[in-house]
VEXRODREN-306595 format. One record per residue (C-alpha): x, y, z; residue number from 1. Coordinates in steps of 0.02 Angstrom, whole numbers. Each point is the difference from the previous one (the first is absolute). Layout:
N
site x = X y = Y z = Z mardo = NUM;
...
END
This chain:
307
site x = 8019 y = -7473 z = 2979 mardo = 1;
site x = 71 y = 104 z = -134 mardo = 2;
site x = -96 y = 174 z = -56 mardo = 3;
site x = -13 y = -4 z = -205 mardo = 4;
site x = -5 y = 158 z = -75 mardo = 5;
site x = -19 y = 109 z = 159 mardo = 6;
site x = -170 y = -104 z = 49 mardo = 7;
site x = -50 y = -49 z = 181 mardo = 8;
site x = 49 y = -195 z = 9 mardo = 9;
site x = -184 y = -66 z = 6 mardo = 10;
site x = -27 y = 110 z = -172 mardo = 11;
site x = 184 y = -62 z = -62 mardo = 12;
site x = -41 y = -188 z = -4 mardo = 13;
site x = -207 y = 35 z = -90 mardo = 14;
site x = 83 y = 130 z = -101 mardo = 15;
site x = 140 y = -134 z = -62 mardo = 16;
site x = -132 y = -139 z = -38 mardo = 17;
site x = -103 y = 110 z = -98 mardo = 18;
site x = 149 y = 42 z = -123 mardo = 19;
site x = 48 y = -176 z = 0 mardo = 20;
site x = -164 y = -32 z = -67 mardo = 21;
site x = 4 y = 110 z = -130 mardo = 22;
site x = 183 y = -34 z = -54 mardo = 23;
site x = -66 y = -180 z = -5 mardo = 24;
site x = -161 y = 36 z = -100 mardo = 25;
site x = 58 y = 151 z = -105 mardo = 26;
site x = 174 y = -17 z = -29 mardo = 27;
site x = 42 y = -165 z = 13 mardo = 28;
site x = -174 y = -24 z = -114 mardo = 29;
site x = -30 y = -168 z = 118 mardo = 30;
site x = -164 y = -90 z = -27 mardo = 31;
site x = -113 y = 11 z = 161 mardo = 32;
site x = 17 y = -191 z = 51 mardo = 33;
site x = 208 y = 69 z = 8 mardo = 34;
site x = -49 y = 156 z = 90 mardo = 35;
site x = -61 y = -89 z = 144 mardo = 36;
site x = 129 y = -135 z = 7 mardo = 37;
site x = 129 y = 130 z = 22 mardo = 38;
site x = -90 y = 91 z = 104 mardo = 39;
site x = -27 y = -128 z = 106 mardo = 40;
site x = 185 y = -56 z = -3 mardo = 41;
site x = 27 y = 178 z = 65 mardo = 42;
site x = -98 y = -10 z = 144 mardo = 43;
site x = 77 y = -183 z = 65 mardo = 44;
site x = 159 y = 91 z = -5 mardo = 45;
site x = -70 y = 161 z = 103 mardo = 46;
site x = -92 y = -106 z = 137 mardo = 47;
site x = 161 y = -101 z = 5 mardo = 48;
site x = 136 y = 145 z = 9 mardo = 49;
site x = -123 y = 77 z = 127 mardo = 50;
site x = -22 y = -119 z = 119 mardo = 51;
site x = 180 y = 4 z = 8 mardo = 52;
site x = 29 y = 171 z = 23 mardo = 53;
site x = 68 y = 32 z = -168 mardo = 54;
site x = -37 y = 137 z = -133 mardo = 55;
site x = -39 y = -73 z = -195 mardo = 56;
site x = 66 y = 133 z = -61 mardo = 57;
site x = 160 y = -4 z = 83 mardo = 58;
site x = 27 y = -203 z = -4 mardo = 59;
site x = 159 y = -95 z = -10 mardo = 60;
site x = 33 y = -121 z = -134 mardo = 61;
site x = 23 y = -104 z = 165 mardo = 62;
site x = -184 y = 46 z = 69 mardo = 63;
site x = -63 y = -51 z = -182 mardo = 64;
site x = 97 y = -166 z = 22 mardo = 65;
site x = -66 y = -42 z = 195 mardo = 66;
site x = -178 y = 55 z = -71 mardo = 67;
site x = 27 y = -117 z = -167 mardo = 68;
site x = 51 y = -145 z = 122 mardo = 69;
site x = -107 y = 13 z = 131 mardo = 70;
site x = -169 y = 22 z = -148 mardo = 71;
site x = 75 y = -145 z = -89 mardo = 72;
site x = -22 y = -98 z = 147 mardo = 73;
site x = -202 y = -20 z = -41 mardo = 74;
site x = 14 y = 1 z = -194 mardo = 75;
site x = 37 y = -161 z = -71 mardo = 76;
site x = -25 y = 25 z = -183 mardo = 77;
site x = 137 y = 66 z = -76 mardo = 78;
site x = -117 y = 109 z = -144 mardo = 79;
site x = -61 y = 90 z = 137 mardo = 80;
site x = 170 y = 42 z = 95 mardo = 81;
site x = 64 y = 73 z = -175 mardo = 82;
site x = -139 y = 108 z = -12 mardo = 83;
site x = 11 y = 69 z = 166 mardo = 84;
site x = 192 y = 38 z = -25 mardo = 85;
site x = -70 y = 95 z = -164 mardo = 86;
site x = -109 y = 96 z = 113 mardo = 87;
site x = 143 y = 73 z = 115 mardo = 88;
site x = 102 y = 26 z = -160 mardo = 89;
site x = -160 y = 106 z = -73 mardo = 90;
site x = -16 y = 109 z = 176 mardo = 91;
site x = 171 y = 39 z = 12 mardo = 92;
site x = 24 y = 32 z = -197 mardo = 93;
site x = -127 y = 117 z = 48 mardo = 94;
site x = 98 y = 85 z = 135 mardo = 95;
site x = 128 y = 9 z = -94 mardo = 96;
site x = -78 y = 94 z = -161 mardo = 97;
site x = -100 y = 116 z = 117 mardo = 98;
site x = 175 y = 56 z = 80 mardo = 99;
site x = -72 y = -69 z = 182 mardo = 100;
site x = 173 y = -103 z = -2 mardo = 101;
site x = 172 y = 12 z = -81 mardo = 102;
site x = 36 y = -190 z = 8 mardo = 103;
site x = -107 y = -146 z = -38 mardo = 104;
site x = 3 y = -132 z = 157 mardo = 105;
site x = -89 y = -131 z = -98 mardo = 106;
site x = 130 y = -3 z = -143 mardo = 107;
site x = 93 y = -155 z = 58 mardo = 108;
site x = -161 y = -93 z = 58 mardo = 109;
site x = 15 y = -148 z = -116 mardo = 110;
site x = -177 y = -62 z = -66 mardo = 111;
site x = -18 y = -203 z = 17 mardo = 112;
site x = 2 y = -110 z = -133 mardo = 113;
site x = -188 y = -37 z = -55 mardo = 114;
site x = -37 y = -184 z = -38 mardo = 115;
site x = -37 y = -51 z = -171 mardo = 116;
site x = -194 y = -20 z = -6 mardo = 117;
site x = -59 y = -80 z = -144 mardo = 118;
site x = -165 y = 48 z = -21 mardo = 119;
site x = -136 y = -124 z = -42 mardo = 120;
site x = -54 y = 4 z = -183 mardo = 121;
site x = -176 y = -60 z = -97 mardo = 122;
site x = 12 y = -93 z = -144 mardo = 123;
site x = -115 y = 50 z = -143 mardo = 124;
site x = -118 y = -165 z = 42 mardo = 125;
site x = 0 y = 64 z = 173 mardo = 126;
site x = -57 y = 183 z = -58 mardo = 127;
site x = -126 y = -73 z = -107 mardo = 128;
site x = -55 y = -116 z = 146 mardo = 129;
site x = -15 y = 154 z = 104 mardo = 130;
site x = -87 y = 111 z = -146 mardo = 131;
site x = -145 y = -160 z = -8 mardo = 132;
site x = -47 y = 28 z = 181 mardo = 133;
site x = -77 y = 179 z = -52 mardo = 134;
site x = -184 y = -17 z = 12 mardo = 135;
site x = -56 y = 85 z = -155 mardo = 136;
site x = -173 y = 0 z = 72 mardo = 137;
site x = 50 y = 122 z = 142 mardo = 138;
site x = -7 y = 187 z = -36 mardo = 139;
site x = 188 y = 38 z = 47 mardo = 140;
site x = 63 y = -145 z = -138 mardo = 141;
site x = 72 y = 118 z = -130 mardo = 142;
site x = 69 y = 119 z = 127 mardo = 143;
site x = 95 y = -162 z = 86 mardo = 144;
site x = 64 y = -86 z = -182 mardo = 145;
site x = 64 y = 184 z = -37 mardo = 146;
site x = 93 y = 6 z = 139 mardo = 147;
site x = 72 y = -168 z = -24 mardo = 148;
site x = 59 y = 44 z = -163 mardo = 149;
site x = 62 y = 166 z = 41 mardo = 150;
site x = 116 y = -59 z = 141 mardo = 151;
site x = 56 y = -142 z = -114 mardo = 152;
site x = 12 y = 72 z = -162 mardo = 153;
site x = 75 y = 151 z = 60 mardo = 154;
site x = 77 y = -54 z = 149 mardo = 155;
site x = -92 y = 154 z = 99 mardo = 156;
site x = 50 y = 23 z = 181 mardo = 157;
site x = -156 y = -20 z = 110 mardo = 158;
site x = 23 y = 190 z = 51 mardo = 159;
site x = 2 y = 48 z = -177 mardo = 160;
site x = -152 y = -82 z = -43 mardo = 161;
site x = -112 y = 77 z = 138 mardo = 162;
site x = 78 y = 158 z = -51 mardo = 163;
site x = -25 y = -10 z = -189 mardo = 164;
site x = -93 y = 141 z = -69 mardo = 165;
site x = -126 y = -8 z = -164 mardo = 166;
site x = 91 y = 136 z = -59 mardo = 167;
site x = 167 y = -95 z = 8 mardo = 168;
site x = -51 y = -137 z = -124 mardo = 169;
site x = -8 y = 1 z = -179 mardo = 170;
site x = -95 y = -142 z = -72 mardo = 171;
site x = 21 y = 43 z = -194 mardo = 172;
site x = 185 y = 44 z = 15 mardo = 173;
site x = 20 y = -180 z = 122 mardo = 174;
site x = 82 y = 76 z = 121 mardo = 175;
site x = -27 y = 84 z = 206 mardo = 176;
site x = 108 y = 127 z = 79 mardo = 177;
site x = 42 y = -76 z = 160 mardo = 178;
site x = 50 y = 96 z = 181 mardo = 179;
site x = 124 y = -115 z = 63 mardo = 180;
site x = 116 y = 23 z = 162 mardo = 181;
site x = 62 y = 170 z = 50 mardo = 182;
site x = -143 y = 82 z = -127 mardo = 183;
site x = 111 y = -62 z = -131 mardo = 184;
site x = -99 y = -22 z = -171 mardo = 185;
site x = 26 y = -132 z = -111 mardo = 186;
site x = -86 y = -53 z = -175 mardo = 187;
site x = -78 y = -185 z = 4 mardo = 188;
site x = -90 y = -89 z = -122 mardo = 189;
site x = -178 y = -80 z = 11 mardo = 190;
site x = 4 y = -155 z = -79 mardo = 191;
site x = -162 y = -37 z = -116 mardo = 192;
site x = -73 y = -129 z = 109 mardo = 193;
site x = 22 y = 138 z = 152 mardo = 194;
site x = -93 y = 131 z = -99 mardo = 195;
site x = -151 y = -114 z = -51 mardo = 196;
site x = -50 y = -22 z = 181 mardo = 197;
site x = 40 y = 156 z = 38 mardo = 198;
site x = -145 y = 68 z = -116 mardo = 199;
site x = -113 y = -120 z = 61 mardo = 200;
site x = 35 y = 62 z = 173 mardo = 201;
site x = -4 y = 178 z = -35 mardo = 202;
site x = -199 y = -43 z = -61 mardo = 203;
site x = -32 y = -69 z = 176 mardo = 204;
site x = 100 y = 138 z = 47 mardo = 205;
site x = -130 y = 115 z = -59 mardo = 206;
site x = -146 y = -54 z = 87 mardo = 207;
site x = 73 y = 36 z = 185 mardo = 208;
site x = -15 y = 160 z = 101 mardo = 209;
site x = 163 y = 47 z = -18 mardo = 210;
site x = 53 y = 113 z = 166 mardo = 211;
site x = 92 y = 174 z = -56 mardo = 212;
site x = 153 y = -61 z = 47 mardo = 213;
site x = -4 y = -155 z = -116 mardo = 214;
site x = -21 y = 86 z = -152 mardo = 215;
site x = 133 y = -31 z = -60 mardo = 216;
site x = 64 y = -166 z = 94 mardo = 217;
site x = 11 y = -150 z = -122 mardo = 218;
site x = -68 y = -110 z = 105 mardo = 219;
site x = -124 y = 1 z = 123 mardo = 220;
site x = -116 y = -91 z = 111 mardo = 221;
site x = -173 y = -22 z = -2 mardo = 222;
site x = -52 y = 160 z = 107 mardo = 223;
site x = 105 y = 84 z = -114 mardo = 224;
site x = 172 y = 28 z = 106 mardo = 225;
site x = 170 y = -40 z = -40 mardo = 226;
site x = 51 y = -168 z = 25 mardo = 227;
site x = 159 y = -38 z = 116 mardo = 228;
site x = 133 y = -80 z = 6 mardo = 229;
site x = -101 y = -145 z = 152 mardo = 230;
site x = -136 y = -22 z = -143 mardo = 231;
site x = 106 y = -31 z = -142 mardo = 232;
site x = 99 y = -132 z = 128 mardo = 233;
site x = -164 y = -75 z = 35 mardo = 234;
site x = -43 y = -32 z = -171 mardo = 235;
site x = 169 y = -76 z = -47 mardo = 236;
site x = 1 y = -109 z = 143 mardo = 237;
site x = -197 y = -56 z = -19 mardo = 238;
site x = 33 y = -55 z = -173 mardo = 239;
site x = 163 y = -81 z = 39 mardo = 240;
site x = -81 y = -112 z = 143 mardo = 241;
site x = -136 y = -48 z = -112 mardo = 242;
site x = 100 y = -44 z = -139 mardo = 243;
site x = 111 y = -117 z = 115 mardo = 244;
site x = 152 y = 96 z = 5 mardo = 245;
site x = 131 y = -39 z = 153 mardo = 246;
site x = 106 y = 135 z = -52 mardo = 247;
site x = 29 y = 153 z = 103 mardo = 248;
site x = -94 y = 112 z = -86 mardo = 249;
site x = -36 y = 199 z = -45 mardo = 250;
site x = -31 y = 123 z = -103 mardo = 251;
site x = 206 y = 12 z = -14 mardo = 252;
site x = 2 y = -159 z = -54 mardo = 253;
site x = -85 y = 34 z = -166 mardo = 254;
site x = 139 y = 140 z = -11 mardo = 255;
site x = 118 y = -139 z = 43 mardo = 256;
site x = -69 y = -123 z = -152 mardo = 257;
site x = -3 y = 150 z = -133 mardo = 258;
site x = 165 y = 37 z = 34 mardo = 259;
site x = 49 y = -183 z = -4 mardo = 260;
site x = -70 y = -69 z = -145 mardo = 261;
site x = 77 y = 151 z = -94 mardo = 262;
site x = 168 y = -38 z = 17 mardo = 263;
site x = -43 y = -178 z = -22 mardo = 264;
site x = -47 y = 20 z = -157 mardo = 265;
site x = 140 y = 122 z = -52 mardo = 266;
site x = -24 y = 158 z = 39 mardo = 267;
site x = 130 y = 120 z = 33 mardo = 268;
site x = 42 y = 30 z = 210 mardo = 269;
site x = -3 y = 205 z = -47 mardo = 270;
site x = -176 y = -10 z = -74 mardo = 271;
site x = -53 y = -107 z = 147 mardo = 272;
site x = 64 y = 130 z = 120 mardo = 273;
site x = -83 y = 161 z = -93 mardo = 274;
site x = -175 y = -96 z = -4 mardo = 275;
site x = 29 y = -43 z = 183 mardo = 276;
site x = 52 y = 172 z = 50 mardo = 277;
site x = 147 y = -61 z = 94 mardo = 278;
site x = 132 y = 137 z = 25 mardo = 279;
site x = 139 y = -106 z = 29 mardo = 280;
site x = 28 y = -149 z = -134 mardo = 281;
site x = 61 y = -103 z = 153 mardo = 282;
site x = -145 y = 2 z = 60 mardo = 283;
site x = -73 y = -74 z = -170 mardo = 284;
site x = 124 y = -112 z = -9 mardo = 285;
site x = -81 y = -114 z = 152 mardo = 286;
site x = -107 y = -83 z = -170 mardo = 287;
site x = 155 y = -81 z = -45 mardo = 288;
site x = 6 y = -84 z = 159 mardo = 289;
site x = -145 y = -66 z = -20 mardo = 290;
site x = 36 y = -59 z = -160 mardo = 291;
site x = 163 y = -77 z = 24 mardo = 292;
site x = -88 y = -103 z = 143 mardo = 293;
site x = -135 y = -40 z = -121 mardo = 294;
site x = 151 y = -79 z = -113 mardo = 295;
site x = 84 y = -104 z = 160 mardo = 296;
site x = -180 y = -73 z = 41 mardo = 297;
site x = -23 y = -73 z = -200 mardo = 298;
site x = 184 y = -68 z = 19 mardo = 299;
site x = -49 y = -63 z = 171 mardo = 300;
site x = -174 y = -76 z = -49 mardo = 301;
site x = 47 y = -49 z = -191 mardo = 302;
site x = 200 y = -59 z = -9 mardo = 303;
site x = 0 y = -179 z = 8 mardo = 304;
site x = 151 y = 2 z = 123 mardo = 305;
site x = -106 y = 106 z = 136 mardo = 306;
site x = -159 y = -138 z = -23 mardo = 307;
END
């Protein structure tokens, strides 16, 4: 086992993780969801190079391709292959910036072609099926139809819901400053609708204990602790069942409509991607998929020569 930086070996390999980590959190600016994936992509690759009496450090593009084909052998979804070839990319990027190598082994690694998921999508009957199943008679109501609208109407990632701050959103101006992927900020407006219930909630709001370290947190449950991410899933899903909805549904999937039914109704694929927070606009551009099959079903189900 190689000695980093004039370390005993056992201290070499906790020393390396440790700056990993931070390169990962700090430098790279990674979200902690993405922390922990690479992390975790690290450590498969360890235990693996390990039990073959191999050093991580010092692997072969040929040890990264037995330990690629051998992993692959249990991971049938393609999404989740890619992502672990972006993991040994990240590590050895890593290496490689930190001066811990002089060559990159994963360079030629090619990353598999991910399948074209379409994502499921509500129609605006659908939302408002869903939004009618909120029992207005239950404390939580307001909180629950604010969250609806927020992830609709600003197609919100679940993570940046639970995350907004009251001191992020400004009702008067219409607008919430949103911490998106990689701590990334982004400007995103409230829609009227969104801020209506929001007020009403923020009344409710007002008679809980809130805990210390709620202050601040938008939303909240009724002991007065953030909500997470499992809560707001339950609370999609609830309202979906009971409004008769076989789609596969989520909170993403309200991310998935907003995004949708804008560039349905022509709005521009940039603007789309800015409100969305994408980096890339390819991955943006997976809307017009969805919309192009949206066109071949109507000329499917409505030309006369298909009927």
């Amino acid at each position: 086992m190689v000695c980093i930086k004039g370390l005993r070996s056992t201290d070499s390999v906790s020393m390396l993780g440790k700056e990993y980590h931070a390169y990962l959190k700090l430098e790279k600016g990674l979200s902690a969801n993405s922390v922990e994936a690479y992390e975790r992509d690290y450590q498969r690759l360890k235990a693996y190079m390990e039990a073959h009496g191999l050093d991580v450090v010092r692997a072969s593009f040929d040890d990264l391709q037995a330990f690629v084909f051998d992993t692959f052998k249990d991971i049938a979804s393609v999404r989740t292959q890619a992502r672990l070839i972006a993991g040994i990319h990240s590590f050895y990027r890593f290496l490689l910036y930190h001066h811990y190598i002089e060559q990159d082994p994963s360079e030629l690694l090619e990353t598999p072609k991910k399948e074209l998921h379409l994502p499921d999508v509500l129609s605006l009957d659908e939302i408002d099926r869903m939004i009618a199943q909120i029992d207005m008679s239950k404390s939580e109501s307001h909180r629950n139809r604010a969250i609806i609208e927020m992830l609709y109407g600003s197609g919100l990632r679940v993570s940046e819901l639970v995350n907004l701050r009251l001191s992020d959103i400004y009702l008067q101006e219409g607008y919430m400053r949103i911490t998106g992927k990689g701590s990334k900020q982004r400007l995103v407006p409230i829609s009227p609708v969104a801020a209506e219930w929001f007020v009403y909630w923020m009344q409710d709001r007002g008679l809980l204990d809130i805990k210390a370290e709620a202050t601040d947190i938008a939303f909240v449950n009724r002991y007065g602790r953030q909500l997470t991410r499992a809560m707001i899933f339950t609370i999609i899903k609830t309202l979906a069942r009971a409004a008769g909805i076989q789609k596969t549904i989520s909170p993403h999937t309200l991310r998935h409509s907003f995004a949708t039914h804008l560039l349905q109704n022509g709005a521009d694929l940039r603007i789309i991607q800015q409100l969305l927070g994408h980096e890339s606009i390819s991955t943006t551009e997976i809307y017009t998929h969805v919309d192009i099959h949206d066109l071949r079903e109507a000329v499917l189900k409505y030309h006369p020569e298909n009927r």
